[in-house]
C-alpha positions in Angstrom: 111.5 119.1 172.9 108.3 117.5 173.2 105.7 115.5 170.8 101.7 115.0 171.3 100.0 112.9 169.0 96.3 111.4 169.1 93.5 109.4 167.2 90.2 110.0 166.9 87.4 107.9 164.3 84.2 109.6 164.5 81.1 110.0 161.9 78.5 112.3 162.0 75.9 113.7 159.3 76.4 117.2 158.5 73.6 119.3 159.0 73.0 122.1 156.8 71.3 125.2 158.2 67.5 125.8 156.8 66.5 128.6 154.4 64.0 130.5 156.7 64.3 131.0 160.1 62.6 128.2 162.1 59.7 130.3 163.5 58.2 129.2 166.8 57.8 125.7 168.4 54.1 124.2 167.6 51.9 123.6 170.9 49.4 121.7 168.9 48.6 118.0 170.0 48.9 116.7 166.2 52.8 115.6 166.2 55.3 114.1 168.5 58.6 115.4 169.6 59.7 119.0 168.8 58.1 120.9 165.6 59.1 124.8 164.5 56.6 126.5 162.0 56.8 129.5 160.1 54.3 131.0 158.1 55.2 132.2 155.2 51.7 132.8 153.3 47.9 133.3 154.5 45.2 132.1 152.3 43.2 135.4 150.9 40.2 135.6 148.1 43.4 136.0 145.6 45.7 133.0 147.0 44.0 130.1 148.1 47.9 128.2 149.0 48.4 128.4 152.4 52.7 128.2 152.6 54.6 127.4 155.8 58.1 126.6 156.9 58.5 123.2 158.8 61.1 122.7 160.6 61.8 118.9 162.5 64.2 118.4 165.7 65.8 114.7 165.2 63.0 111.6 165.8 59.8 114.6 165.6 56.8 113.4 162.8 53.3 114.8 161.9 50.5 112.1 163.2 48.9 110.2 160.1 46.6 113.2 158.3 44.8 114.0 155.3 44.9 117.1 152.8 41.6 117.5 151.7 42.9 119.3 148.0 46.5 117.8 148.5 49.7 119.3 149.2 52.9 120.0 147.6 56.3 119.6 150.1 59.4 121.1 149.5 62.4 119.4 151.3 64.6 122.5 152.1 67.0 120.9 154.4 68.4 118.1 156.3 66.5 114.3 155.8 63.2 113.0 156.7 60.5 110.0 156.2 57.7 109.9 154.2 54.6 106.9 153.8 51.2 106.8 152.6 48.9 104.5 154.3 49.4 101.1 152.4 52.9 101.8 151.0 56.7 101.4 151.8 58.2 104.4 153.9 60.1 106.7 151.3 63.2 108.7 152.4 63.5 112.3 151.7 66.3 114.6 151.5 67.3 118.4 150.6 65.8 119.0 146.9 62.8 116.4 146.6 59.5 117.4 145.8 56.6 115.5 147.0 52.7 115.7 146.1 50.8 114.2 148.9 47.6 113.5 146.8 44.2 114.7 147.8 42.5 112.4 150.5 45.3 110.2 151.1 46.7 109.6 154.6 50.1 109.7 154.7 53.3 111.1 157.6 56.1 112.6 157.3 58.8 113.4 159.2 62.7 113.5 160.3 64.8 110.5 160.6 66.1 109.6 164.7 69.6 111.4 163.3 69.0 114.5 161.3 66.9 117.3 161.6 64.1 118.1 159.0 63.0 121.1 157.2 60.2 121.6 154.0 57.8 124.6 152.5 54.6 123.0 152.5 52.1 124.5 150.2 48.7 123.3 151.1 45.3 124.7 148.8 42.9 125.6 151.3 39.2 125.4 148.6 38.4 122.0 149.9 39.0 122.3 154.1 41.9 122.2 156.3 44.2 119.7 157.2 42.1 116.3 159.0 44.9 115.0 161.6 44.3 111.2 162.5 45.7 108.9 164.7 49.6 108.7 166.2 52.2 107.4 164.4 53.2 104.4 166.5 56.8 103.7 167.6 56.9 100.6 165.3 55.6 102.0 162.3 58.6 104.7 162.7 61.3 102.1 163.7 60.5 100.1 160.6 62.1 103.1 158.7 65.6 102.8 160.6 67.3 100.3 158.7 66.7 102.1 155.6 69.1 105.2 157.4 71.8 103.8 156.0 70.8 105.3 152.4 71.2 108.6 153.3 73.7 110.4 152.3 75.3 113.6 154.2 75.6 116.6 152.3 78.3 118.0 150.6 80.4 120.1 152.7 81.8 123.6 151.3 84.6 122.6 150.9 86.6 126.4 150.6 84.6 127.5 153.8 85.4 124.5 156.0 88.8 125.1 155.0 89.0 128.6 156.5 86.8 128.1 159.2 89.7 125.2 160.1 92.2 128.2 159.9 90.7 130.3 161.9 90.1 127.3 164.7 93.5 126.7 164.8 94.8 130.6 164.8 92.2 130.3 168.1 93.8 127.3 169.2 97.1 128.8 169.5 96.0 132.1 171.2 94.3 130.0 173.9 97.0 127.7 174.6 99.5 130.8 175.1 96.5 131.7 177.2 96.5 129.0 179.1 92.6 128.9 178.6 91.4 125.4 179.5 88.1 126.0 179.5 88.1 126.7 175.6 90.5 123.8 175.2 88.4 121.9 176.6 85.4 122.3 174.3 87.6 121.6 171.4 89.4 118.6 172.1 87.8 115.4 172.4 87.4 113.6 175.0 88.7 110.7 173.6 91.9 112.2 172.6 95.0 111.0 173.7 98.1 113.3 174.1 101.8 111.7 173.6 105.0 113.5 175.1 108.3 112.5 174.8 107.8 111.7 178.4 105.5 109.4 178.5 101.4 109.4 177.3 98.2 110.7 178.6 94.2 111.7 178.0 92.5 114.6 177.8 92.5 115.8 181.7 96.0 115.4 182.1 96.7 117.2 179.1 94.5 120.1 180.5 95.8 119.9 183.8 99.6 120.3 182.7 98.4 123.2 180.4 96.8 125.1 183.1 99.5 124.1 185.8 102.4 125.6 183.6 103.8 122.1 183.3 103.7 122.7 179.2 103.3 126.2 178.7 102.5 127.1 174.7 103.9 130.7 174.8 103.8 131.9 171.5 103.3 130.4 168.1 104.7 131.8 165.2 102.9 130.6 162.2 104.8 130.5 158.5 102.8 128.3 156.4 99.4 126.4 156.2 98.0 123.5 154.3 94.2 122.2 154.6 93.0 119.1 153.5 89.6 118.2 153.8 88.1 114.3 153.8 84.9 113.7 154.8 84.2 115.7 157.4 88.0 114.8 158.7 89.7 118.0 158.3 93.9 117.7 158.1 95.8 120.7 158.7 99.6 121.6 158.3 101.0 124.2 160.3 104.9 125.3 160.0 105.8 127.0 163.1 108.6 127.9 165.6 106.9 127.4 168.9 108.2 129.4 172.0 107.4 127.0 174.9 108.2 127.1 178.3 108.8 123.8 179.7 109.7 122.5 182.9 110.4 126.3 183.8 113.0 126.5 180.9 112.0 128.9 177.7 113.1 127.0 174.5 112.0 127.9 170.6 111.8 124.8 168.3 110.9 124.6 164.9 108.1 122.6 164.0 105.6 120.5 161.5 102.6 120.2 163.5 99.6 118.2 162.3 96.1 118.7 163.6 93.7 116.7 163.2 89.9 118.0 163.0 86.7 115.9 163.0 82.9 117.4 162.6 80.4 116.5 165.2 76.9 117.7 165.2 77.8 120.8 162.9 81.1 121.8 165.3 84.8 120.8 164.9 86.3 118.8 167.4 90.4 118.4 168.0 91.4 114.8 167.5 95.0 115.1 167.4 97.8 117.1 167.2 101.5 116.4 166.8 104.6 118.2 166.8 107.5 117.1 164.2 110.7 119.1 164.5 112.2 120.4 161.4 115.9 120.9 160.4 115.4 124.1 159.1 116.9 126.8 161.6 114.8 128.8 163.7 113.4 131.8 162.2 111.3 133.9 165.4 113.3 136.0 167.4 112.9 135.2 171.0 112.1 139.0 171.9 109.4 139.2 169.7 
């Protein structure tokens, strides 16, 4: 009979995937950091509005520039920073709409934690786009304290709930694997495992699964409950666990806890904790 438990606090933004594919990575010399456009419109003798995807890796913004008729910018995903010249910076998010007046210089770009997308709809009548000088490092800093205001978006709730499911489903396959490599990628390295035996980190925890010391033979799942908070994902699992431990094959029923927490758009194993139950065991050890 054994027991691992572990803590994990952790907060990330959730990034949500753009609506067009993020086209190729711009070579020009008017931006800093890493820029993907797609075009999505050129201007003919019908349809003067030249319409492109934008797409911003974390800390990349346009220089200062000018529209000569204006442009229209529609936030798609993700959050971002945008100032004309004279005015306070102005945070953006998935939804706005922003109408960068004819012949005034403004920038835009992504915050230094989230990635940046928009449709930018530019009229082409009066002249392209006049790109000016660089936007300095402390004209960009003196957004940062304002990151606070933004708020992550809402997670889907149903799908996060499934896509826990199916992580753990994995989980257990690779444990009965003995596949440490996989493990590895999905617990944290922060996490600390306890046994009845005494507690340890990450490694050790690896190193017993792949020695044999713990060995997770087979789970047999009966039930499964999901909570979601945040993007802190709880989940339930009653099993009976056939385990091979210190070279002696035992089945135990359990309550086991796991503990999920999002970083960077991937779930990441913060705990996980086997309860034993009363109830009597239901697998058949030939199975």
């Amino acid at each position: 009979m054994f027991v691992l438990s572990a803590t994990l606090l952790n907060k990330t933004v959730a990034q949500d995937a753009p609506i067009f594919p993020k086209g190729e990575i711009s070579t020009t010399d008017n931006h800093t950091g890493t820029v993907w456009l797609k075009e999505l419109n050129v201007p003919d003798s019908i349809f003067n509005l030249s319409l492109a995807h934008a797409t911003f890796a974390p800390g990349a913004k346009l220089d200062w520039h000018i529209h000569p008729a204006g442009q229209y910018l529609l936030i798609t995903s993700g959050a971002g920073y945008y100032q004309e010249k004279g005015k306070p910076i102005q945070i953006v998010q998935k939804g706005d709409v922003i109408k960068c007046l004819p012949r005034v210089e403004h920038w835009h770009g992504a915050t230094s934690e989230n990635s940046f997308s928009y449709i930018g709809a530019t009229p082409t009548q009066k002249g392209k786009t006049i790109w000016l000088k660089r936007v300095t490092n402390e004209e960009y800093a003196k957004a940062s304290p304002r990151d606070n205001s933004i708020k992550a978006p809402a997670m889907n709730t149903a799908n996060a709930e499934q896509e826990i499911i199916n992580l753990s489903k994995q989980k257990w396959q690779w444990m009965a694997d003995k596949n440490a490599d996989s493990l590895n990628v999905l617990f944290d390295d922060k996490s600390m495992f306890v046994h009845m035996g005494g507690s340890w980190g990450k490694e050790q925890e690896l190193n017993v699964i792949k020695s044999g010391g713990i060995w997770y033979k087979k789970a047999e799942v009966y039930s499964v409950l999901v909570n979601i908070i945040g993007n802190t994902a709880i989940l339930l699992n009653d099993i009976d666990l056939l385990a091979v431990v210190g070279g002696n094959e035992v089945i135990n029923p359990f309550m086991v806890t796991e503990v999920y927490i999002k970083e960077n758009g991937k779930w990441k194993m913060g705990s996980l904790t086997f309860s034993k139950l009363m109830r009597p065991v239901k697998m058949n050890s030939n199975n």
